[in-house]
N, C-alpha and C positions, 0 to 999 in steps of 0.2 A: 510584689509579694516575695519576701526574701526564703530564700532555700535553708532549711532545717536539716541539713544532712545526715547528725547523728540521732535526732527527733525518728525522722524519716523510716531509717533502715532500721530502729525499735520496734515502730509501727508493724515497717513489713514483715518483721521478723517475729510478730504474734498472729500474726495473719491464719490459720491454720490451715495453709495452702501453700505452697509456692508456686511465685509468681510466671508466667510465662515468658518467654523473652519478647511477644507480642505484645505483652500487659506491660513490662518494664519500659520497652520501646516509646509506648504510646505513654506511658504516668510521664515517662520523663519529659517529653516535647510538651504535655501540659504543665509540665513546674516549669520549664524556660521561657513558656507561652507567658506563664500569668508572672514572671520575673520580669517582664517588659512594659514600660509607661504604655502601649497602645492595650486596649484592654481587651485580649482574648474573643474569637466566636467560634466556638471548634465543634463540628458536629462526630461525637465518639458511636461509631459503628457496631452492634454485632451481635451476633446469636444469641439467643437466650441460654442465660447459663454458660458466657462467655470470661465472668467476671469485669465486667462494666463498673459494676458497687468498687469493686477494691481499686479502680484508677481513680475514680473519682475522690473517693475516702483519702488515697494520699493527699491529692492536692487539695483537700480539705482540713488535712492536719493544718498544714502548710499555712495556711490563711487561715486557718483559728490562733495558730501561733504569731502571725502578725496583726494580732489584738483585731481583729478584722469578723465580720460573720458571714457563712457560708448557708446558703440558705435554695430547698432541694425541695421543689414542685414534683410531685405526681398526680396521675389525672383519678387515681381513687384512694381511699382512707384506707383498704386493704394495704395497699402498698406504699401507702406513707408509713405505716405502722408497722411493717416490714423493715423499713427502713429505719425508720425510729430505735427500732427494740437492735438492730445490727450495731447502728450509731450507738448507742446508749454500750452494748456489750464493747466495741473496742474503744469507744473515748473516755466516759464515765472514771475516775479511778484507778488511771493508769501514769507510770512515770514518766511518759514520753509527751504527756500534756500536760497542763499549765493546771495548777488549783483555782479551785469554785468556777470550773465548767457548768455554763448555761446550757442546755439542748431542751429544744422547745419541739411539742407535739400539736400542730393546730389543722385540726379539722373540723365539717361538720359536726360530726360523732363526739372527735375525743380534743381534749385539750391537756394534752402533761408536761410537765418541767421537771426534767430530772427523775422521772420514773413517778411521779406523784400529781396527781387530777390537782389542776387549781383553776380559778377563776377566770374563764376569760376578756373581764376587762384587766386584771392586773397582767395578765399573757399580753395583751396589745401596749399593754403600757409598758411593761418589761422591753418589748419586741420596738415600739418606737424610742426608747432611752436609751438603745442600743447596748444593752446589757444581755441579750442572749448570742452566746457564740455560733449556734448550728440550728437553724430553724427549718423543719423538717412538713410538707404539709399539703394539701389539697388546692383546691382553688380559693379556699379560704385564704389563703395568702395573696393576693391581689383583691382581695376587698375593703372597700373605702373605712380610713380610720386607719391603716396601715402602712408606716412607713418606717423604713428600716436605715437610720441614716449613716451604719458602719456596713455597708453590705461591699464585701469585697467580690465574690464569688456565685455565680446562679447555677446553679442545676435543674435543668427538665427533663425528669427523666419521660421514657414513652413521648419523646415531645411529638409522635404522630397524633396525638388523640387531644393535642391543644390548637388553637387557632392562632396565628401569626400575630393577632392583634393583644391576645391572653397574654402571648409569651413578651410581646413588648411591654406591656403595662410593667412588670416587674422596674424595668429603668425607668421609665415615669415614672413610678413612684420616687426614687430615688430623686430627680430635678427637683422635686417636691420639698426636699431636705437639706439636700447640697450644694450650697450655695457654689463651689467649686465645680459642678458638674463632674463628680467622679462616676464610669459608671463604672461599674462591676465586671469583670471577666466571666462569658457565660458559653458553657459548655451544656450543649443539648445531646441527650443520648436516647438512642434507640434499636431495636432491629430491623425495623420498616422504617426505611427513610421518604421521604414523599417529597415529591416535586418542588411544590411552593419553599420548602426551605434550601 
């Protein structure tokens, strides 16, 4: 995943925060992480309300900008949707990304593209033709019929409230598509970290 430097610091620079030297610390060791052929497994630590969303987001620009899609498990539709409507506020129409941004919303409940309800078998179909860049979503995203075959990037966020086996199926899917076996660099985040991981 190649480093977008002036991309980058645009990004950071609409953030409406600045960043801590905590946050800058840890963004950067995951852009050198995911800059490397072995593919990332980093588990990001911390309080609620640490700013976890904004490290991840960078190295998200990042790998949407290497034509790649980054795609962001949570364990309920409240907080995918949280995350959806964050994503959508800084990627959406911005000069620091690329034109006709895909961001995909798939849950239970809700299914949108770009801030607009549509279909979800045309969402599965978009999502396996590898034309969505940020797919944002519930458990719904490891369910069968789903495969993401440019998937650069995983995010779990809360990955306490998932099963070791949930969180693997995400790269099987992948095996499924890739005849290269790439998988993905995958960053699990949380504030209770647990044992088994």
């Amino acid at each position: 995943i190649k480093f977008f430097e002036k991309e980058t610091k645009d990004f950071i620079d609409s953030l409406d925060f600045k960043l801590t030297d905590k946050q800058k610390k840890v963004a950067w060791e995951t852009l050198l992480n995911i800059n490397k052929t072995i593919p990332m497994n980093r588990l990001l630590e911390g309080d609620v309300g640490s700013g976890k969303t904004a490290v991840f987001l960078i190295a998200t620009l990042n790998v949407v900008l290497n034509d790649l899609c980054t795609c962001i498990m949570t364990p309920t539709s409240i907080l995918a949707n949280q995350h959806y409507k964050k994503v959508c506020d800084l990627f959406l129409n911005k000069e620091y990304i690329k034109k006709n941004l895909n961001i995909c919303l798939l849950t239970n409940g809700s299914i949108l593209l770009n801030n607009k309800k549509i279909n979800k078998n045309k969402a599965i179909k978009l999502i396996n033709e590898g034309k969505i860049n940020i797919l944002i979503g519930t458990h719904a995203l490891i369910s069968d019929g789903i495969n993401i075959p440019n998937l650069g990037f995983v995010v779990i966020d809360e990955q306490h409230r998932f099963g070791v086996s949930q969180r693997k199926r995400i790269n099987e899917n992948i095996n499924k598509v890739n005849s290269e076996n790439f998988y993905p660099h995958f960053l699990s985040v949380t504030a209770t970290p647990i044992p088994r991981t």
